[in-house]
Every structure is written in structure tokens, then in C-alpha cells.
C-alpha positions as a printed Julia matrix, in Angstrom:
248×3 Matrix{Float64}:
  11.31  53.3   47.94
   9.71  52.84  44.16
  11.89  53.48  41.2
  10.57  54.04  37.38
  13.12  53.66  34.23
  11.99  53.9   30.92
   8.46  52.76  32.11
   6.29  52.58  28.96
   2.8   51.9   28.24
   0.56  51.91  24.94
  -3.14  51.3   24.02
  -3.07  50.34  20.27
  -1.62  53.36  18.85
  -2.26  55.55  21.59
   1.4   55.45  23.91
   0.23  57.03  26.72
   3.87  56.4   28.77
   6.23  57.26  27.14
   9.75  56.67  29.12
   8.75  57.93  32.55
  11.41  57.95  35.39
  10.59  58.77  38.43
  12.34  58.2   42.35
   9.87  58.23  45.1
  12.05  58.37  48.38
  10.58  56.42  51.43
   9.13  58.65  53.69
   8.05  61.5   51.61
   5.13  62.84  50.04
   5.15  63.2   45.62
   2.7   64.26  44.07
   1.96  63.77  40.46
   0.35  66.47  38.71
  -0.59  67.15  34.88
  -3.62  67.34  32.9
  -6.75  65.02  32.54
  -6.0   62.45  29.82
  -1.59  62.6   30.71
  -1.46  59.12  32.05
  -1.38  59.64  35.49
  -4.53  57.29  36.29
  -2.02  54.14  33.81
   1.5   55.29  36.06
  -0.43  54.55  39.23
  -2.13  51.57  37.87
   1.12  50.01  36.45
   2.96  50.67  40.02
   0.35  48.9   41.68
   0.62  45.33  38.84
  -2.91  46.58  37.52
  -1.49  47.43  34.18
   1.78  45.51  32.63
   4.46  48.52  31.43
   5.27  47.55  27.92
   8.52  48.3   28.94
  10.89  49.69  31.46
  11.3   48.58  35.03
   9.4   49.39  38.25
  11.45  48.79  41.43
  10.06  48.58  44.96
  13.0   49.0   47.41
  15.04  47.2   44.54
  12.8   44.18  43.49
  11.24  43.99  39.9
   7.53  44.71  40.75
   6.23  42.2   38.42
   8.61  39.47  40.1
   7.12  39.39  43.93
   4.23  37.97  45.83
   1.06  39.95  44.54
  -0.84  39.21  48.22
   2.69  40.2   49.91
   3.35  43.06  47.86
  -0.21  44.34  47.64
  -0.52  44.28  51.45
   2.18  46.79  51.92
   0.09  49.52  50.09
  -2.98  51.47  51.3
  -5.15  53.31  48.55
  -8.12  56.1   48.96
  -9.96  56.11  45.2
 -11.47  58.52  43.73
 -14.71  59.48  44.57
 -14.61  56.83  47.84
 -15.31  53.79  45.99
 -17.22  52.45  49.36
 -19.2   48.9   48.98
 -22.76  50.15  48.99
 -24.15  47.53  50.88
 -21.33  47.15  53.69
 -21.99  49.22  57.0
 -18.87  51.46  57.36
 -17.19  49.6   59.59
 -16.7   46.42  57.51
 -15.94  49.43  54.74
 -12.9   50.39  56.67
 -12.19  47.02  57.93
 -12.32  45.02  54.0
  -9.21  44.09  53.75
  -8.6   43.06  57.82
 -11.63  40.45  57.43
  -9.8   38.82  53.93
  -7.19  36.31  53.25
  -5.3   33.52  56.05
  -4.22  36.27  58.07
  -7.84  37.95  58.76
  -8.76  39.3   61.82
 -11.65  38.17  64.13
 -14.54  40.33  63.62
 -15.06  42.06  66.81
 -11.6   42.99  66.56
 -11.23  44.08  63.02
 -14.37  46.59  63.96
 -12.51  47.75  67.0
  -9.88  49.01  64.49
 -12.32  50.19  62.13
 -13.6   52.45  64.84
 -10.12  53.63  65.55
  -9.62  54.35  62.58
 -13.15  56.5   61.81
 -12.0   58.51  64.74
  -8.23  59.27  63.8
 -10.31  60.67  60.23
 -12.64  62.91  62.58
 -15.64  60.48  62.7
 -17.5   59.5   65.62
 -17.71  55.54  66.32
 -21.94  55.67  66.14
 -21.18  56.41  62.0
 -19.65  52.84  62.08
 -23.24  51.04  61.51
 -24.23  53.4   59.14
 -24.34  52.71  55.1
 -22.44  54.82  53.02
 -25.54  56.56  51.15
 -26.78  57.68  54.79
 -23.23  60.14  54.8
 -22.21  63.19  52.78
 -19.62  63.22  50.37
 -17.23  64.41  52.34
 -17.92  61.84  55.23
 -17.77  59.2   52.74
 -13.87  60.93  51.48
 -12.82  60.22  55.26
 -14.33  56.59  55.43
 -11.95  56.23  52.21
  -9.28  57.4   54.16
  -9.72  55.13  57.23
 -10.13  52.36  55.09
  -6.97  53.27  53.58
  -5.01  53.38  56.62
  -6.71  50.84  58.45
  -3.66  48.16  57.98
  -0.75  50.35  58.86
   0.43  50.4   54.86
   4.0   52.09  54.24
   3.11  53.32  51.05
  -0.49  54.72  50.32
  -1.86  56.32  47.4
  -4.08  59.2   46.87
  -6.19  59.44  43.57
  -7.56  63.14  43.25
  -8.34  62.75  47.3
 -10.38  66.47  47.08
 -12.3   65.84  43.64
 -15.96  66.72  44.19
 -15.84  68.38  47.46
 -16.13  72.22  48.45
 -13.26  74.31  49.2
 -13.96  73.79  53.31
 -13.88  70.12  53.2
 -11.19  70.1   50.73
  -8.79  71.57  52.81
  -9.83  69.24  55.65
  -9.38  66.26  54.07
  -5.65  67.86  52.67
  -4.72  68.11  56.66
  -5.71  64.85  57.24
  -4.07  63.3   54.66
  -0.37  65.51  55.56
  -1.05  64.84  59.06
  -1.84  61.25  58.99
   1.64  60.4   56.39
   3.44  62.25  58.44
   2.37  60.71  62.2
   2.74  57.06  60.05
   5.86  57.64  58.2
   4.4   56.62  55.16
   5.58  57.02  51.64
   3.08  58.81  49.86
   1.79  59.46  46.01
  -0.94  61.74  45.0
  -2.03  62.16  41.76
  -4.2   65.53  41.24
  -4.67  68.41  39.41
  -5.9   70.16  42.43
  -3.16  73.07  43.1
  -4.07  73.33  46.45
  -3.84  70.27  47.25
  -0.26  70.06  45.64
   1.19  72.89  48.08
  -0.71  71.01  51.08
   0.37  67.94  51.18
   3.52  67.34  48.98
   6.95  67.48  49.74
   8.3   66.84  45.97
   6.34  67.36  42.83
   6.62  66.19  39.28
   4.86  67.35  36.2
   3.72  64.58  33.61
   2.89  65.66  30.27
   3.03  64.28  27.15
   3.76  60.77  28.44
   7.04  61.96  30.13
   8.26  63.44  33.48
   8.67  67.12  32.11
   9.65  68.42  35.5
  10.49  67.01  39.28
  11.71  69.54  42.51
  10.76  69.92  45.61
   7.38  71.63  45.9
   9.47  74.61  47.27
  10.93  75.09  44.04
   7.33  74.69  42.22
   7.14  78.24  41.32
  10.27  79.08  40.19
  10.89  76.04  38.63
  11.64  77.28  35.04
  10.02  75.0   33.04
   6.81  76.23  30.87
   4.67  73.37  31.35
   4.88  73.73  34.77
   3.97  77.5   34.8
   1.3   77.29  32.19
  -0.09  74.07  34.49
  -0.24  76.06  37.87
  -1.08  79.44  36.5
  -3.96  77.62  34.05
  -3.09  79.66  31.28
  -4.68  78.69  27.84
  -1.58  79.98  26.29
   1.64  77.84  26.54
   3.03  74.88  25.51
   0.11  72.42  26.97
  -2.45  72.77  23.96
  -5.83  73.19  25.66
  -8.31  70.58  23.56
 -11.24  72.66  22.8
């Protein structure tokens, strides 16, 4: 489904990527793990045309990334953000429903909040939060608003940027079951990046390690901890000691 080669990226002399190659098969669930500061946050934003590689090549089922339609290549992709990233000042619904009310191909209103309301309830939310503003929910309402809005077009291919960050362990774990259940009921292709172990082991069916600007280590998540390779056991055990220097 997406192919990386030799993807690069630099900020002056910082080179954050630095020859990343990655497979993401359709229908399956990778998650990205590694450190805060690896470039997972750049990989995701160059996959998605936000960042331009400074070189390599980024494939979606075979086409150059950077030579498609941005409206009909951006409309195949669904995307919960860290930390919810709601519009303050939007009731829920039209929260959910953003991207159904925009563009030639929009949806009538009353219609676009009938699938925002199908949508609150396939996350576990009742329709009468649908009027509500974001501020009036907790944090880990507002996750699962994130996630309805994510899936509220039907994407193939949604994204998950550090989907538990800031929750407890409870709603953590809910929000992980949502997120394998709903990619699995939509046959989605899925990437999560995260540094949240248990949400690696929930909702992944391959893993790869990124450190150092490179893909140190890819397997199924099966495989995760006997995979052999010391950045990935220093990463899930959270050793200081290892080849990952810990900045202090």
C-alpha cells in the first residue's frame, strides 16, 4: 500500500531521515516506534505531502506521492492527532463531520450530522454529546471525537499520532480497542507512531524501530521480543544502558 526508499529529510545540518525504507502492506496495522526527537513526527508528515523528502521516493499503491491530486490523494487518508486537535469553537458534530461539509463533493448538513452521530456512537459516545463543545468533555471523550472524526469518511489508510498520550492507563486501553477494532471491522491500512509499549502489542500487527534516522528493525510484532536487535530491547525494556544514548 505505501512504499519508502531511501526517503531522506534534513533541517540545515540536522538530517533527521536518513535513508528510511519501509513497506506498509494494505490491510495491516505498523506501528512506528522509537524515541522522542527520531523523526517519526517528519516520516509521517512527509507520507502525508506535509514535508518534501530531500530525497528518496514515497509510493502509494505505486504512484510517486508528490505526483497525484493532493484533494484526491488526501481524501483517501483519515488522521486522529495528537492530543485531539478539535476546533474549539465547532460543536462536536461539525468536529467529526469537517471534512464531509468541505470541498464540491460536501454533504448536506443534516446529513453530514447524521454521520457524525454514527460515528460518535461506533467510538462509544452517545448522540446528545454531538451539540456539545469540546472544552465541555474530558480528555478522553475528546481522544474518541478524534477518532470519529477520523473515520467519519470511510478512509483506507488512517493514521494514529501517539493515540493514548495524556490519558490514564483505563482509558488508554479503551481507546487501543477501539482503534484495533475499528481497522479491523474497516479493513483499513493503518500507521501508528508511539512510544507507548502497550499500545504497540495492542494494536499492531508489524512493528519497526526508527532510530538514528534509519529503520533499525521491522518484524511482526510477534517477533518484537525476540527480535535480536539491541535497540529494540533497550527501547521496550527502557533501559538507560544500551546503544540508544539517553540525553540527560
Amino acid at each position: 500500500m505505501i512504499d519508502l526508499h531511501g526517503v531522506t529529510k534534513a533541517f540545515g545540518p540536522n538530517r533527521v531521515l536518513r535513508g528510511v525504507d519501509l513497506t506498509i502492506e494494505r490491510g495491516t496495522s505498523m506501528v512506528i516506534i522509537g524515541g522522542s526527537g527520531t523523526g517519526k513526527s517528519v516520516l509521517l508528515k512527509c507520507i502525508l505531502g506535509l514535508v518534501a523528502p530531500d530525497a528518496g521516493t514515497i509510493t502509494l499503491e505505486g504512484t510517486d506521492v508528490t505526483k497525484t491530486d493532493r484533494d484526491a490523494f488526501l481524501a483517501r487518508f483519515g488522521m486522529l492527532f495528537q492530543g485531539a486537535a478539535l476546533f474549539d469553537s465547532l460543536p462536536v458534530w461539525q468536529n467529526v463531520a469537517f471534512r464531509l461539509l468541505q470541498g464540491h463533493d460536501r454533504l448536506p448538513k443534516p446529513e453530514a450530522r447524521e454521520r457524525a452521530i454514527e460515528k460518535l456512537r461506533r467510538v462509544g459516545l452517545k448522540p446528545d454529546v454531538a451539540d456539545r463543545l469540546p472544552a465541555e468533555l474530558s480528555g478522553g471523550m475528546q481522544k474518541r471525537v478524534g477518532l470519529a472524526r477520523a473515520i467519519a469518511a470511510d478512509p483506507e489508510i488512517i493514521f494514529f499520532d501517539e493515540p493514548t498520550t495524556g490519558l490514564d492507563p483505563i482509558m488508554a486501553g479503551v481507546i487501543n480497542e477501539l482503534i484495533r477494532e475499528i481497522v479491523t471491522e474497516m479493513g483499513a491500512t493503518a500507521m501508528t507512531i508511539t512510544h507507548d509499549m502497550t499500545s504497540v502489542r495492542a494494536i499492531s500487527d508489524r512493528v519497526a524501530m526508527l532510530h538514528d534516522g534509519v529503520i533499525q528493525w521491522t518484524g511482526p510484532v510477534s517477533q518484537l521480543d525476540s527480535s535480536g536487535d539491541p535497540y529494540v530491547a533497550q527501547f521496550i525494556s527502557g533501559s538507560a544502558t544500551g546503544p540508544i544514548e539517553a540525553v540527560r
